[in-house]
C-alpha positions in Angstrom: 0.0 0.0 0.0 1.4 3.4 -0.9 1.3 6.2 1.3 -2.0 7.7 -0.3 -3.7 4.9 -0.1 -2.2 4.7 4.0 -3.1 8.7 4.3 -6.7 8.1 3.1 -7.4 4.6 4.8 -6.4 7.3 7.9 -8.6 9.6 6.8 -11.5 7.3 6.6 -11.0 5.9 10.4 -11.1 9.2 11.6 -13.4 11.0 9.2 -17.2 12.3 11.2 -19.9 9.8 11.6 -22.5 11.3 9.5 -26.3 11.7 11.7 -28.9 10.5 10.4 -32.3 13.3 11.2 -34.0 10.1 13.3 -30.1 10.7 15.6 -30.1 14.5 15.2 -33.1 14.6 18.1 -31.2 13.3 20.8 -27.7 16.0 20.3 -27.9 18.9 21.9 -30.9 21.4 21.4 -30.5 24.6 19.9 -31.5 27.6 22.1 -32.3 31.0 21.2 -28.9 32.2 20.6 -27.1 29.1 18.7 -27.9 26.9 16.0 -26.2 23.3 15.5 -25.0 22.6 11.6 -23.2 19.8 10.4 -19.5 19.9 9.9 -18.7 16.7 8.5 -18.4 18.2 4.9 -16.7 21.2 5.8 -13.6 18.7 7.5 -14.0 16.2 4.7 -13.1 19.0 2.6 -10.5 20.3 4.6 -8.3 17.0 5.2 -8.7 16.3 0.8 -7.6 19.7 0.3 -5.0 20.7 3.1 -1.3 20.5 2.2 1.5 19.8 4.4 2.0 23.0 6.9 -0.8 24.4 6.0 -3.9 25.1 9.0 -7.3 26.4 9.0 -8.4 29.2 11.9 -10.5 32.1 12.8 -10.1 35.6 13.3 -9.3 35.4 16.7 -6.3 32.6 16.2 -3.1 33.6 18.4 0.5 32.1 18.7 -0.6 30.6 22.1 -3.2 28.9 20.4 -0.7 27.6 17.5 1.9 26.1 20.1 -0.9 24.3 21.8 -2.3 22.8 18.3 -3.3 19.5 19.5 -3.8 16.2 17.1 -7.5 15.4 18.6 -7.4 11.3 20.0 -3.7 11.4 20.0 -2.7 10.3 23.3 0.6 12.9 23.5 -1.2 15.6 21.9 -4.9 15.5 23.2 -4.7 15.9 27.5 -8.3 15.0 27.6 -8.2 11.7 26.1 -6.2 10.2 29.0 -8.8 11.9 31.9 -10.8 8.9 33.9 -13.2 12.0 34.3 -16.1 13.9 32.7 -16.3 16.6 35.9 -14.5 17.4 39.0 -17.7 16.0 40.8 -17.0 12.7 39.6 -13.5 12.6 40.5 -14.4 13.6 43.9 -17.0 11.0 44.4 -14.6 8.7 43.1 -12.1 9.6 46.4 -9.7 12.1 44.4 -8.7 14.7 46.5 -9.7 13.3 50.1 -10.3 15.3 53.0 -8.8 14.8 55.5 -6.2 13.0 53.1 -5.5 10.4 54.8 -6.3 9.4 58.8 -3.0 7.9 59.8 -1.3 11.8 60.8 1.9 10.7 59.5 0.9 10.3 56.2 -1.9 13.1 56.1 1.3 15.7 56.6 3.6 13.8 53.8 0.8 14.1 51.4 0.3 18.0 52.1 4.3 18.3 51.4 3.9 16.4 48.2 0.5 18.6 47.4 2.5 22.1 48.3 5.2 20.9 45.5 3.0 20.1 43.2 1.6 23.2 43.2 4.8 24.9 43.3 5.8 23.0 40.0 2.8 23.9 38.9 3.0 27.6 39.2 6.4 27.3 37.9 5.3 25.6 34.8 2.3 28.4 34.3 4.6 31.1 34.9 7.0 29.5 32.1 3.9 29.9 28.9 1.5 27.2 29.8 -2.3 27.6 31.0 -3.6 28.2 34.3 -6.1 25.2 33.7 -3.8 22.9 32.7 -1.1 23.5 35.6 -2.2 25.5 39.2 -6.0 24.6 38.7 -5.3 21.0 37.5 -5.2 20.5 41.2 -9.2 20.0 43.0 -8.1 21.8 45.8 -8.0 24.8 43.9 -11.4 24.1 41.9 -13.0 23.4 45.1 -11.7 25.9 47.9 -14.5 25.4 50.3 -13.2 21.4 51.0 -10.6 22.4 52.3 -11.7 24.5 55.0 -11.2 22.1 57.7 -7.9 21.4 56.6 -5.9 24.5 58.4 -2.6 23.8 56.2 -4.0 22.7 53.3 -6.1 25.3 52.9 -4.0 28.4 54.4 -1.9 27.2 51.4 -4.1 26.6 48.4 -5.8 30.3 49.7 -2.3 32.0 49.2 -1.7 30.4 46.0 -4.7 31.2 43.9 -4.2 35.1 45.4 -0.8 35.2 44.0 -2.2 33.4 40.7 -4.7 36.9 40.8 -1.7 39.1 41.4 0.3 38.0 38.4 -2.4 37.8 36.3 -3.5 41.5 37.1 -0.1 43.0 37.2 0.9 41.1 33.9 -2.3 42.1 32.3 -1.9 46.0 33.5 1.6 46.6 32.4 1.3 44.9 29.1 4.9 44.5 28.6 4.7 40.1 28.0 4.0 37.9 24.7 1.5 35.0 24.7 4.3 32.6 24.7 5.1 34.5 28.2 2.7 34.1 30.1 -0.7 33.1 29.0 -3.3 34.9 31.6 -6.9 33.6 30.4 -8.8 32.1 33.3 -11.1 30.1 31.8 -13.5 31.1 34.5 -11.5 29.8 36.8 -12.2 30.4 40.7 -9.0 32.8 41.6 -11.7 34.6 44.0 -12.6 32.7 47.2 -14.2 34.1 49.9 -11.7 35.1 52.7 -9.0 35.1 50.2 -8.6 38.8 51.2 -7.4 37.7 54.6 -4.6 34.5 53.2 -1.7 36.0 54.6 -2.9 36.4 58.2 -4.3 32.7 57.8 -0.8 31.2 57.0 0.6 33.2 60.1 -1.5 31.2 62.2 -0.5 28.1 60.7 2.8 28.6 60.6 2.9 30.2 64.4 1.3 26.9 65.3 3.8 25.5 63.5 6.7 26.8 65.4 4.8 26.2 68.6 4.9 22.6 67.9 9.1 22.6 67.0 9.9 24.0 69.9 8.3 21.0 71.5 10.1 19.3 69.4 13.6 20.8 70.7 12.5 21.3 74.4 14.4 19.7 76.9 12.4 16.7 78.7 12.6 19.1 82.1 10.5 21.4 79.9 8.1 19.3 78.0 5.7 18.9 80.6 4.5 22.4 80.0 4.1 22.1 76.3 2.1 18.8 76.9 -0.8 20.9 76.0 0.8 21.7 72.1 -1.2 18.7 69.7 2.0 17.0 67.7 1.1 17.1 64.1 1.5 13.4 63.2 2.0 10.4 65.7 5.5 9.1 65.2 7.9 11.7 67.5 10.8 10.7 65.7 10.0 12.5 62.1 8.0 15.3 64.2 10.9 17.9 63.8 11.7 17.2 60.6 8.2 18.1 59.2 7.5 20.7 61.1 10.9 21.8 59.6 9.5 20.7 56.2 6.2 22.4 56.2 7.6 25.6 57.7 10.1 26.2 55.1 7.5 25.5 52.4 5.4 28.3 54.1 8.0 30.7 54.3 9.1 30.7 50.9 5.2 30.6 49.7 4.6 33.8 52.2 7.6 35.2 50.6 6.5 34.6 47.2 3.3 36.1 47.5 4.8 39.1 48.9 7.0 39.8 45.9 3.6 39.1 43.7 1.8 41.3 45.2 
């Protein structure tokens, strides 16, 4: 078989299913303001008649849009063909992002470590050209602030992180001095205002003064411990206590730091 015989056996697989009227009933409805119209012609047309290079768009096409042309069902192109998910309802009746995380304390904290990094590679990875839905609000924390209110850290975190998300995008957007390959600032509607969000920084003093409480429990001398019995450890196994409390305070610090500079 040559290789237009291979290109249009291609085409063929992945050319529209035509409707039949009898099928066209159960799509979606047309409302008021849109009306539904076959395509199928229109991309049969397009893949006989495009060349090599060449690429069909609107008016409003922009270079972020061409570097993030995806091949639609191509498993390294198209993120959405790998999601177990059709809504971040499902995913969270399915047990994705559990709160609490976990009830054994000792791993609850490791997983909020491995949740602030994420994040932090996240933002990194935004602030580098790619899209705030695809890295900082990939995270359900984020899409769903109010579950995490009864997780102090968690959510003193994730509060501070969509405000400096909101920062960047409105300091960015005022002094108009970055390309699209940049820093791409549509928000896709996403939730970067939260109630209390106003009042983040003050939240994450608390959690990390009650932080530093607990290391000094850590370091006290046994003479002394008995009057900090009444400090809560924050995970059972006393041996790895100072070092996460270590952990999560220098991952606060620099995130309070961060923000600051942002804002």
């Amino acid at each position: 078989m040559d290789w237009k015989s291979t290109e249009q056996a291609s085409m063929d697989r992945h050319a529209p299913h035509h409707f039949s009227s009898s099928s066209s009933s159960s799509s979606i409805p047309a409302s008021e303001n849109t009306v539904w119209a076959d395509a199928s012609p229109l991309l049969e047309a397009a893949c006989r008649e495009l060349q090599d290079g060449e690429l069909i768009h609107g008016d409003n096409f922009n270079l972020f849009a061409a570097m993030s042309a995806l091949e639609i069902m191509d498993p390294k192109m198209d993120s959405g063909i790998i999601n177990r998910y059709c809504s971040v309802d499902e995913a969270i009746e399915d047990g994705a992002a559990p709160i609490p995380i976990s009830p054994d304390k000792t791993t609850d904290v490791r997983c909020s470590i491995d949740i602030m990094d994420h994040l932090l590679a996240c933002e990194a990875t935004w602030h580098k050209g790619h899209s705030l839905a695809q890295t900082v609000f990939s995270c359900i924390y984020l899409l769903r602030p109010e579950r995490t209110a009864s997780h102090a850290l968690l959510h003193s975190y994730c509060k501070i992180t969509r405000t400096t998300c909101k920062a960047v995008v409105s300091v960015v957007s005022d002094a108009r001095t970055h390309e699209e390959e940049d820093l791409f600032l549509m928000a896709y509607g996403l939730p970067l205002n939260a109630d209390g969000d106003d009042k983040c920084l003050s939240l994450l003093n608390a959690v990390e003064e009650n932080l530093s409480r607990q290391l000094r429990a850590c370091k006290a001398p046994s003479s002394k411990r008995k009057m900090l019995e009444d400090i809560e450890p924050l995970q059972t196994n006393a041996n790895l206590e100072e070092g996460y409390c270590k952990a999560l305070s220098c991952r606060l610090r620099f995130r309070k730091v961060l923000s600051c500079i942002c804002t």
